[in-house]
PAMI-174308 format. One line per field, with one value per residue (C-alpha): x, y, z; residue number from 1. Coordinates in pm, 1 decimal. Example, Ala and Ser with C-alpha at 12.3 -4.5 7.8 and 13.67 -1.06 7.14 Angstrom:
# PAMI-174308
east <- [1230.0 1367.0]
north <- [-450.0 -106.0]
up <- [780.0 714.0]
k <- [1 2]
***
This chain:
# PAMI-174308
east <- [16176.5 16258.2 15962.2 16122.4 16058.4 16070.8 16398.5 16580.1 16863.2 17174.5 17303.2 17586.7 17545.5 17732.8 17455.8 17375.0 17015.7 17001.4 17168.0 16968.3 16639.1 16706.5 16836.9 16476.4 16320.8 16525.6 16447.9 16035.3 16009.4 16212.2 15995.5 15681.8 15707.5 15783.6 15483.4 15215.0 15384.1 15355.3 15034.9 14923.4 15055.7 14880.8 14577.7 14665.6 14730.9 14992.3 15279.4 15378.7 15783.9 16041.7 15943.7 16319.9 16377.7 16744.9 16898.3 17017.8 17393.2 17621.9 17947.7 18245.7 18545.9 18917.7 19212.3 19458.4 19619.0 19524.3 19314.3 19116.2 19219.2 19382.9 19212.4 18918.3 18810.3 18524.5 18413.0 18685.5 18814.0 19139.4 19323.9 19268.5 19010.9 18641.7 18415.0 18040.9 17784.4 17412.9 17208.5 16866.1 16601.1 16687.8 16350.5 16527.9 16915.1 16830.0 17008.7 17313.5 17328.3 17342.3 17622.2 17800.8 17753.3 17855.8 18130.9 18236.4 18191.8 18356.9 18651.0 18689.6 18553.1 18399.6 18061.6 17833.3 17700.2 17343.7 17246.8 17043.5 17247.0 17248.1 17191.1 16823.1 16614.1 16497.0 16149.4 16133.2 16276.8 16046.3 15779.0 15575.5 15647.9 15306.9 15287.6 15269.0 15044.5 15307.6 15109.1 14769.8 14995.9 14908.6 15184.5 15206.9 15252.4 15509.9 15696.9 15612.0 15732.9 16146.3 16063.2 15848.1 16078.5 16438.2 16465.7 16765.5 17115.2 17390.4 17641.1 17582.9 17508.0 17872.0 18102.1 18422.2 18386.2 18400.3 18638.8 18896.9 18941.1 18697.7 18907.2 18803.0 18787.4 18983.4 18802.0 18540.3 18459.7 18597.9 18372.6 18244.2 18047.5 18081.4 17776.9 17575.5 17235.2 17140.7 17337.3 17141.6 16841.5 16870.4 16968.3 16699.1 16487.4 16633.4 16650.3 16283.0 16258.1 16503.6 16404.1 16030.9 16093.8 16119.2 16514.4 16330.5 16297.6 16669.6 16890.3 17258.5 17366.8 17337.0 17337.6 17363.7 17301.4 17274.4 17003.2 16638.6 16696.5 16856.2 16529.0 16296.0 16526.9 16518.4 16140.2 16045.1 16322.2 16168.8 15792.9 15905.8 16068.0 15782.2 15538.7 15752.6 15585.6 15690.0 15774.7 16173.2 16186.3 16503.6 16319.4 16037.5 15943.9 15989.0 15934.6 15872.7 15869.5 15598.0 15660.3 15434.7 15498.4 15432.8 15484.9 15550.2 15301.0 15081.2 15242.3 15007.9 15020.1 15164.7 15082.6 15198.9 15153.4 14797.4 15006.1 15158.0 15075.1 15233.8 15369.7 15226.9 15568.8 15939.1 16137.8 16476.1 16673.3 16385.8 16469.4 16387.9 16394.5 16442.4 16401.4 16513.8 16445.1 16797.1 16809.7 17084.6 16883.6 16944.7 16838.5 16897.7 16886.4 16886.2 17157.2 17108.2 17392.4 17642.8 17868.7 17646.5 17380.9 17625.6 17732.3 17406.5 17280.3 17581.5 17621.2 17286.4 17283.1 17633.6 17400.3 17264.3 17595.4 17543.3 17782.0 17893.1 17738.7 17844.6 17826.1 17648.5 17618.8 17714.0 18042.7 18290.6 18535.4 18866.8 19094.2 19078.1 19069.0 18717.8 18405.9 18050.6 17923.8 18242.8 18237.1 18510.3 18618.0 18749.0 19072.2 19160.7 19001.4 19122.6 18882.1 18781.8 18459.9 18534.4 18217.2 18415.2 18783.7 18701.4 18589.8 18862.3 19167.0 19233.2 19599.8 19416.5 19422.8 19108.9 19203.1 19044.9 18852.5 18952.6 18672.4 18435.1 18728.2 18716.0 18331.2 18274.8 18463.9 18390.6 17992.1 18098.0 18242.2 17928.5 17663.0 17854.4 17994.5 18340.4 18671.4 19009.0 19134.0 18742.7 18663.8 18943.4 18833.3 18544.8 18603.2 18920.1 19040.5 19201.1 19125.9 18808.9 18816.6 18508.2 18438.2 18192.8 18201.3 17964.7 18089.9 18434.4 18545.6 18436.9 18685.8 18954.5 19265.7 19445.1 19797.9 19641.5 19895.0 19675.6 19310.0 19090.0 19249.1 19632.9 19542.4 19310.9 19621.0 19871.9 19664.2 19623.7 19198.9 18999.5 18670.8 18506.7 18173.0 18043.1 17954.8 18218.2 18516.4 18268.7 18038.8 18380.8 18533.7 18295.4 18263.9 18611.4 18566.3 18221.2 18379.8 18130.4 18288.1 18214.5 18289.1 18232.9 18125.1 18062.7 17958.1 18137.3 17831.1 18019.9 18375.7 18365.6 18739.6 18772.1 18414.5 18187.1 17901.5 17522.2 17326.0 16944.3 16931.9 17252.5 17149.0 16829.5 17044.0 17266.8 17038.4 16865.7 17168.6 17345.2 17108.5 16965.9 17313.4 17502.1 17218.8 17235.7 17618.9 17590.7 17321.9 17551.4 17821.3 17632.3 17521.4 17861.9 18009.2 17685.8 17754.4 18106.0 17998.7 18028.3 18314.1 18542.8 18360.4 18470.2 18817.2 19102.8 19227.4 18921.5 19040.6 19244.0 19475.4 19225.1 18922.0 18542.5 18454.8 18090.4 18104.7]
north <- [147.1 281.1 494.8 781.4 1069.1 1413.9 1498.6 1782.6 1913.1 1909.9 2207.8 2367.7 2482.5 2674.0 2656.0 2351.9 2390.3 2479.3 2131.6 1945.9 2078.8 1967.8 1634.1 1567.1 1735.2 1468.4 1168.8 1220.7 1297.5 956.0 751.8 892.7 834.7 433.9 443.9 563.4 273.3 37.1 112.5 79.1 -208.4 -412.3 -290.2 -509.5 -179.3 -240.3 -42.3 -1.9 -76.3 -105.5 158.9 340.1 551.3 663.8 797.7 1148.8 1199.6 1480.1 1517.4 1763.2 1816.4 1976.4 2041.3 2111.4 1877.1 2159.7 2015.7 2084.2 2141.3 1847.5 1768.8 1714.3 1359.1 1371.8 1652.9 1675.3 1481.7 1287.5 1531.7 1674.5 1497.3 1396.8 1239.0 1104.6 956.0 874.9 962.2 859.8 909.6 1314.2 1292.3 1100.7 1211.1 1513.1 1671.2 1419.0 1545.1 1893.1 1878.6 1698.1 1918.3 2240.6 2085.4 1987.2 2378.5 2491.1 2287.8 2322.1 2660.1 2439.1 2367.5 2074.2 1924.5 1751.7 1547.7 1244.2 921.3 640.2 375.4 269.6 253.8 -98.3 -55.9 -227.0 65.7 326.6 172.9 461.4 320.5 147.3 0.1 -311.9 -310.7 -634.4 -839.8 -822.0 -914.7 -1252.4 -1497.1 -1502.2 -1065.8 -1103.1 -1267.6 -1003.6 -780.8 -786.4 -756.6 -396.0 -245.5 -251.0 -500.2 -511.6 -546.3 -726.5 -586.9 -196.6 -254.8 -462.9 -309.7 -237.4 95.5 73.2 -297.2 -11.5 -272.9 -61.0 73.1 349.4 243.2 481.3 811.0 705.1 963.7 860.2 780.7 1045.7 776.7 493.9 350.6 375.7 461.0 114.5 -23.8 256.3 121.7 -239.4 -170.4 54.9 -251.5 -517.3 -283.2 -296.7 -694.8 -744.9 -444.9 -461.4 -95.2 151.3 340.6 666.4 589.8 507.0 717.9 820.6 631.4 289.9 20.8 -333.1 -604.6 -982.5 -1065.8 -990.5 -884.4 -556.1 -498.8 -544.9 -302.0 -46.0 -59.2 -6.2 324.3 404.0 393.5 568.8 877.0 890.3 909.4 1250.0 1596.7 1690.1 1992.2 2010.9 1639.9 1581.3 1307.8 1315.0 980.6 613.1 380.8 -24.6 -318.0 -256.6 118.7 140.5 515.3 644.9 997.6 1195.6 1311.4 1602.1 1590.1 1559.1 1274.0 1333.0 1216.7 839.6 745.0 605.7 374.4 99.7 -238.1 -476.1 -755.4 -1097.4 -1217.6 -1017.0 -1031.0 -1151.4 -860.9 -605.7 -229.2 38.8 379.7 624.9 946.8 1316.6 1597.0 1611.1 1264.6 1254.9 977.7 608.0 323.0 -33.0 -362.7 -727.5 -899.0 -1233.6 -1471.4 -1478.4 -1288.3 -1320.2 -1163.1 -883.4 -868.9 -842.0 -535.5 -365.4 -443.0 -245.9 17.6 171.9 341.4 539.4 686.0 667.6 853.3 569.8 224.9 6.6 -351.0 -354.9 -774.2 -1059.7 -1269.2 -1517.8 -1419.9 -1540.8 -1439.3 -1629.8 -1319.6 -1188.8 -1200.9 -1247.2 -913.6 -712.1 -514.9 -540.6 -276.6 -361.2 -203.0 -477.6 -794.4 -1121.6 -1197.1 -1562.7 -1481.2 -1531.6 -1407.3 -1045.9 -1267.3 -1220.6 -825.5 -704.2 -914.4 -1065.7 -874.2 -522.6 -399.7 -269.4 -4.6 140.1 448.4 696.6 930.8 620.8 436.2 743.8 805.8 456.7 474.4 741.0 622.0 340.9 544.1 810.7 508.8 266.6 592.5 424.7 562.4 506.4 180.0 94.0 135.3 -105.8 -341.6 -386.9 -305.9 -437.4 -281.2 -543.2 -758.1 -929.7 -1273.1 -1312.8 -1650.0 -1831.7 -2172.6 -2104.7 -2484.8 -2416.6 -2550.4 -2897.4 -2900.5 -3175.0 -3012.6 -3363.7 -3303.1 -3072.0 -2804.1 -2524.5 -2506.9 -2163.1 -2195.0 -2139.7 -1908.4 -1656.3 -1748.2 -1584.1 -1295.9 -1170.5 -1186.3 -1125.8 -1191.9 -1400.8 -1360.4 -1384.7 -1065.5 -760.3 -803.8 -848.4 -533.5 -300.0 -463.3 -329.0 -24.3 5.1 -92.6 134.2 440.6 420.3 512.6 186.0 22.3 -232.6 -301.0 -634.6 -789.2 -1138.6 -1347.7 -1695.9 -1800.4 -2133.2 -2199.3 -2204.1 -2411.7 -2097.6 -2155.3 -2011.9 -2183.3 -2093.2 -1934.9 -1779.6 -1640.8 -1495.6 -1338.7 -1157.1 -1043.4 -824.9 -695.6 -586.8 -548.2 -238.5 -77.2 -204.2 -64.0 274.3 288.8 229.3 511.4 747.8 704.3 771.1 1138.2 1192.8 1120.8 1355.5 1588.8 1588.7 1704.2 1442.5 1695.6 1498.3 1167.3 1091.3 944.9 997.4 671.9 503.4 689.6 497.7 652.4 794.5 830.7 941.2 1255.0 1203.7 1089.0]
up <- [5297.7 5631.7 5807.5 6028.2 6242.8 6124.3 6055.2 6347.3 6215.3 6421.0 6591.5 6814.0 7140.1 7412.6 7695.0 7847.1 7859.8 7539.5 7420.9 7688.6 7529.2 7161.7 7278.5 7464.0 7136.9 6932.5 7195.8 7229.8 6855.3 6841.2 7066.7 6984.5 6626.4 6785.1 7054.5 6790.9 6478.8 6773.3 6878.0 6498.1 6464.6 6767.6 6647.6 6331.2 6070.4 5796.7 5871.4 5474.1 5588.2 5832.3 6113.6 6297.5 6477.7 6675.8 6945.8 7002.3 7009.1 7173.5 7034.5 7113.7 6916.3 7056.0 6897.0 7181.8 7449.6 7695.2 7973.9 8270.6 8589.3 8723.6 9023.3 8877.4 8815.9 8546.7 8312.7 8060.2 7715.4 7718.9 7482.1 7112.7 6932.7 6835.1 7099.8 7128.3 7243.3 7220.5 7511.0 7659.4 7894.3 7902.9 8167.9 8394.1 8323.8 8304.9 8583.7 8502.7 8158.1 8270.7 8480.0 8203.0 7935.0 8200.5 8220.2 7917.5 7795.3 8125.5 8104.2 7695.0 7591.0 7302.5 7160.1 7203.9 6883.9 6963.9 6681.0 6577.3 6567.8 6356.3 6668.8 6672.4 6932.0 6954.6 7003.2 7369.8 7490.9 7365.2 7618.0 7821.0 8198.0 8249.0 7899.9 7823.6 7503.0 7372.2 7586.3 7349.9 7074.1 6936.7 6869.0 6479.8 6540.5 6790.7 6527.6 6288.4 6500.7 6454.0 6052.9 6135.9 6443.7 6551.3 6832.9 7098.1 6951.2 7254.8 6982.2 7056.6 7451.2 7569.3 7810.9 7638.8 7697.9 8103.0 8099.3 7874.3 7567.3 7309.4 7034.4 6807.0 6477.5 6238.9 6177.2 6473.4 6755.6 7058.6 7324.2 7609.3 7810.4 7984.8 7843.2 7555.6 7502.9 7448.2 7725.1 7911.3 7807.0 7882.1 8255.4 8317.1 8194.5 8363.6 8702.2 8705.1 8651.6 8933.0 9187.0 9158.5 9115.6 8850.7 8822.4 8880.7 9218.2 9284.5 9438.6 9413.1 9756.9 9760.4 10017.1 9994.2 10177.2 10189.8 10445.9 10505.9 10861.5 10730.3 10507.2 10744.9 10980.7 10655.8 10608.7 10972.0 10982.6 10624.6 10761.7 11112.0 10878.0 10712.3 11011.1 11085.4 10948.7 10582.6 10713.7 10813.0 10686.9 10485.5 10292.9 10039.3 10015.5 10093.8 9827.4 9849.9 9548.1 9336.0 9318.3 9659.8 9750.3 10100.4 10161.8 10539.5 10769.7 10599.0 10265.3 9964.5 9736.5 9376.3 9066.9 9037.9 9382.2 9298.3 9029.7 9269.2 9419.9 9634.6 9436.3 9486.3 9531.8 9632.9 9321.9 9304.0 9484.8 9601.7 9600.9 9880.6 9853.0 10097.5 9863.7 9890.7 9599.7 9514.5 9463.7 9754.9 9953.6 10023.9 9803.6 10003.8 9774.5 9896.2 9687.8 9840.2 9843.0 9600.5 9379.0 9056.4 9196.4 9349.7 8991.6 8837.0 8989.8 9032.9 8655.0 8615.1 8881.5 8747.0 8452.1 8711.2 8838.9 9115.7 9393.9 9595.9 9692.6 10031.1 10135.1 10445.2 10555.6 10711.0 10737.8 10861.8 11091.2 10980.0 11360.6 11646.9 11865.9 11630.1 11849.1 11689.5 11603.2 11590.1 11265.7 10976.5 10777.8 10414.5 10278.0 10009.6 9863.4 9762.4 9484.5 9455.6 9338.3 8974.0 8796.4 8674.0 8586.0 8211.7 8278.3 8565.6 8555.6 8910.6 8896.2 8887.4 9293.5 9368.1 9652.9 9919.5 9868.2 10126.4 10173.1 10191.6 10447.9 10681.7 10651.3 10772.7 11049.3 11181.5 11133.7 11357.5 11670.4 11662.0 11628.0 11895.5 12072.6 12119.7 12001.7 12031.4 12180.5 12256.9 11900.4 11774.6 12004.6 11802.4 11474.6 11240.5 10897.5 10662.5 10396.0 10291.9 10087.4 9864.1 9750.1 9536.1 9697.5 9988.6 10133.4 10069.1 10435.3 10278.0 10015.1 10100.3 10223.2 10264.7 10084.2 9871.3 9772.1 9825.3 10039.8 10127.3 10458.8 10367.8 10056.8 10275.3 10569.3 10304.0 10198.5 10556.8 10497.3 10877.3 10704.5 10430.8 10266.3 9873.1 9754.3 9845.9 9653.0 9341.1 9452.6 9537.3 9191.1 9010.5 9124.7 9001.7 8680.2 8645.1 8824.7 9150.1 9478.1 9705.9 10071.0 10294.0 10616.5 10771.4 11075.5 11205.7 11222.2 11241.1 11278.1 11083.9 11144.4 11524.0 11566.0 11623.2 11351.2 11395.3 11595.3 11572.5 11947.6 11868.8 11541.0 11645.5 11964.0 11726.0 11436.6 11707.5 11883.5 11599.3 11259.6 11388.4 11467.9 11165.4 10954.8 11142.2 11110.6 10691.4 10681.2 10885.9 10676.2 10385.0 10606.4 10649.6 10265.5 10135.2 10420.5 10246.2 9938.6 9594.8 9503.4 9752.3 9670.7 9287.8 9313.1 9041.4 9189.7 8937.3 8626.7 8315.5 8117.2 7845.0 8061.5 7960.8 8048.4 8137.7 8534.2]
k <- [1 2 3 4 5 6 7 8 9 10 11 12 13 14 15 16 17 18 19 20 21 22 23 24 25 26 27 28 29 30 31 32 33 34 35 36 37 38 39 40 41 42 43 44 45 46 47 48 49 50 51 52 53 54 55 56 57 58 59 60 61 62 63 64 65 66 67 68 69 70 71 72 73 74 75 76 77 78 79 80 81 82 83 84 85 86 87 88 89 90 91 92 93 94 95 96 97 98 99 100 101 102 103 104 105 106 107 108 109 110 111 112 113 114 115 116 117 118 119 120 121 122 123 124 125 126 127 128 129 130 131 132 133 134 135 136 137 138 139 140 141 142 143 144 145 146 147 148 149 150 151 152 153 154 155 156 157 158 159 160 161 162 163 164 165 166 167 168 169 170 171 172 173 174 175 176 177 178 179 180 181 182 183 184 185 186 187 188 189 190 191 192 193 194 195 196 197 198 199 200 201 202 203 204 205 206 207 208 209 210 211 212 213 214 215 216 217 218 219 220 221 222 223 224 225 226 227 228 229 230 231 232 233 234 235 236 237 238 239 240 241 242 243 244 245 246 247 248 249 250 251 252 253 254 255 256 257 258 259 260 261 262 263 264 265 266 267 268 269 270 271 272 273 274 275 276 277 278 279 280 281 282 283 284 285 286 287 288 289 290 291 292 293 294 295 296 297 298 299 300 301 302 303 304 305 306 307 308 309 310 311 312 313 314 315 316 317 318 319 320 321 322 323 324 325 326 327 328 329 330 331 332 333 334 335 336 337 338 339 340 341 342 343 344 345 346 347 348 349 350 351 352 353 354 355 356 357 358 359 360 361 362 363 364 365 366 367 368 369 370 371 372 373 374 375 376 377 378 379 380 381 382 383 384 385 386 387 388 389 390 391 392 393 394 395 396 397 398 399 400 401 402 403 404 405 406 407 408 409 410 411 412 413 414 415 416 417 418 419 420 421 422 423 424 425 426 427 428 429 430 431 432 433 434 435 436 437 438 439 440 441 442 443 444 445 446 447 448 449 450 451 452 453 454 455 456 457 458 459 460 461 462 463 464 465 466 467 468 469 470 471 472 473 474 475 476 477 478 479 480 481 482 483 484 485 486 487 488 489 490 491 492 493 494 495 496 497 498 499]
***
């Protein structure tokens, strides 16, 4: 026998608020009713069956092809038809929910049906933030425990939805997200384990990088910001791994603050937050080296929807006529990274985003203060290669019919590094504006390669700068407005209508 919340009727709605507030009634009834079986059962109680409880679901239904206006890029179905999807965390999405129902009523003249679904919420994921009660659990319970709760299902979390190869089953709503509640879930999860902090700290511009040097750079701006007065300060907060919270000059602590602690140990690709009330602040994350860590956390971050994320690092300068520290601006990719072959085919272009093209340069002449023919004398548009053989000039080229060198030769690549064809990839396939911006830190093809003296030389004339010019650009794209951020150029033919 299944134990289960009370049971909350569905209902229609034509406010948003309204259908936001019976969702979260739906979701805490659902989790509670998880925390307090949970809670029984570490402290050994029999539970007398099967405890479940599920997600909440918002579902709209249209009967006409008529659509939205078409220059919009989100906030509308495909055409006539019944489409869902189960939602969580209304806390933290709540805002993001808001603007997607608006929309949805806006563009339709429909109403929202808020419901509960039939997708359970494995228990892992009805955790309070600072819980970790699993950990008293002896090991003869933690078996016990898939036979009392739901655990996590890889079947209801994939990404067929985003990769566009899910297909309704007959008489199945048609899906209004890119992600499922689930698949929600398990990012928000695995964005703590890999960040060191939690997703409410993240914000909706993103930088990454693939060196320490542009950290430490981050941290010291971070802690200089928040040395400033609160008062006139653009940002709230700046936030370090471990969910260590420092707030600006004068500015009272808030509740939570009290909560963090250094980590004895960085985890694999720390998280910084530079925080603003509307969320509209910069998040910086050290990727490291390679393309399945770029993978990884972009793979996790997209659940956040975030409005655009840029590669901020370091790379090889493919031109003889590239000096060390001239800057390289992306406008294609030659993906040899393989880790997202079997999720974006390698014949799907991923083009250049213009709003994030033209914020970037223009970041570059007001940080540098060059322009014109000065400006190109520094900085080159073109294509980046992205590779996952860091030692690829090793490979032996002897009458080999095709070598890095004559394939990056033929695709017209200035630069080479390992993570920004996967990071701007998938921001295509999840629908997140992205960029890149790299600095020539070796040229490994005409005999320039980093020397220590050489190395340490560079990383202080040009970390601080390149790090300035990414957070400009982000300025300029939220100075912009998001409005002229989200791209139709990342929409398939039958698109979501959630952002």
């Amino acid at each position: 026998m299944a134990l289960l919340p009370p049971f909350i009727a569905p209902a229609r709605f034509t406010s948003a608020d309204a259908a936001l507030a019976r969702a979260r009634e739906i979701y805490d009834s659902s989790v509670d009713h998880l925390r307090n079986a949970l809670q029984a059962f570490v402290n050994g109680e029999a539970l007398g069956g099967h405890v479940r409880a599920c997600y909440p679901f918002v579902r709209v239904h249209t009967d006409t092809v008529a659509r939205a206006d078409s220059r919009l890029s989100y906030g509308f179905v495909a055409g006539p038809g019944t489409f869902e999807t189960t939602l969580t965390r209304p806390d933290l999405f709540s805002g993001y929910y808001l603007e997607q129902f608006r929309l949805l009523l806006e563009n339709h003249g429909v109403e929202l049906e808020i419901g509960t679904s039939v997708q359970p919420i494995p228990v892992h994921f009805s955790f309070a933030e600072h819980d970790h009660i699993e950990g008293s659990l002896t090991q003869e319970r933690r078996l016990l425990l898939r036979d009392q709760f739901d655990l996590p299902d890889l079947g209801a979390m994939d990404d067929g939805i985003a990769n566009g190869t899910f297909v309704a089953a007959p008489g199945q709503p048609r899906p209004l997200s890119l992600f499922t509640a689930p698949r929600v879930d398990y990012s928000l999860h695995r964005l703590r384990h890999y960040t060191g902090t939690d997703p409410e700290h993240f914000q909706n511009f993103v930088l990454f990088t693939n060196y320490q040097f542009y950290i430490d750079e981050f941290v010291r701006l971070g802690h200089e910001t928040m040395a400033q007065a609160a008062e006139g300060q653009p940002y709230d907060a700046f936030v370090e791994p471990g969910n260590v919270i420092a707030r600006p000059a004068g500015a009272p602590a808030q509740k939570g603050d009290d909560l963090g602690s250094a980590p004895p140990r960085l985890p694999q690709m720390p998280a910084y937050h530079l925080k603003r009330a509307d969320r509209a602040g910069i998040t910086m994350v050290n990727i490291g080296v390679g393309p399945a860590n770029a993978k990884t956390i972009t793979d996790h971050i997209a659940v956040l929807r975030p409005h655009a994320w840029v590669m901020l690092g370091h790379c090889a300068g493919l031109r003889n006529t590239q000096q060390l520290g001239d800057y390289v601006l992306a406008h294609g990719y030659v993906r040899e990274d393989h880790v997202l072959d079997e999720d974006l085919p390698l014949w799907v272009p991923i083009p250049a985003l213009a709003e994030v093209q033209v914020a970037l340069e223009e970041a570059v002449a007001q940080v540098t203060q060059l322009k014109g023919y000065e400006l190109k004398r520094i900085m080159r548009t073109g294509t980046v290669a992205s590779t996952d053989n860091r030692n690829w000039e090793l490979l032996p080229s002897r009458d080999a019919l095709s070598t890095p060198e004559r394939r990056f030769s033929q695709s017209r690549a200035i630069a080479l590094d390992m993570e920004s064809a996967t990071i701007a990839a998938n921001g295509f396939r999840f629908r997140v504006p992205y960029g890149t911006l790299l600095c020539v830190s070796d040229k490994p093809l005409h005999g320039e390669i980093k020397l220590p003296g050489m190395a340490n030389h560079f990383y202080r004339e040009r970390v601080d700068q390149h790090l300035r010019i990414g957070m400009r650009a982000i300025e300029l794209l939220r100075e912009a407005g998001v409005d002229q951020l989200h791209s139709r150029k990342l929409r398939s033919f039958a698109e979501v209508a959630f952002q």
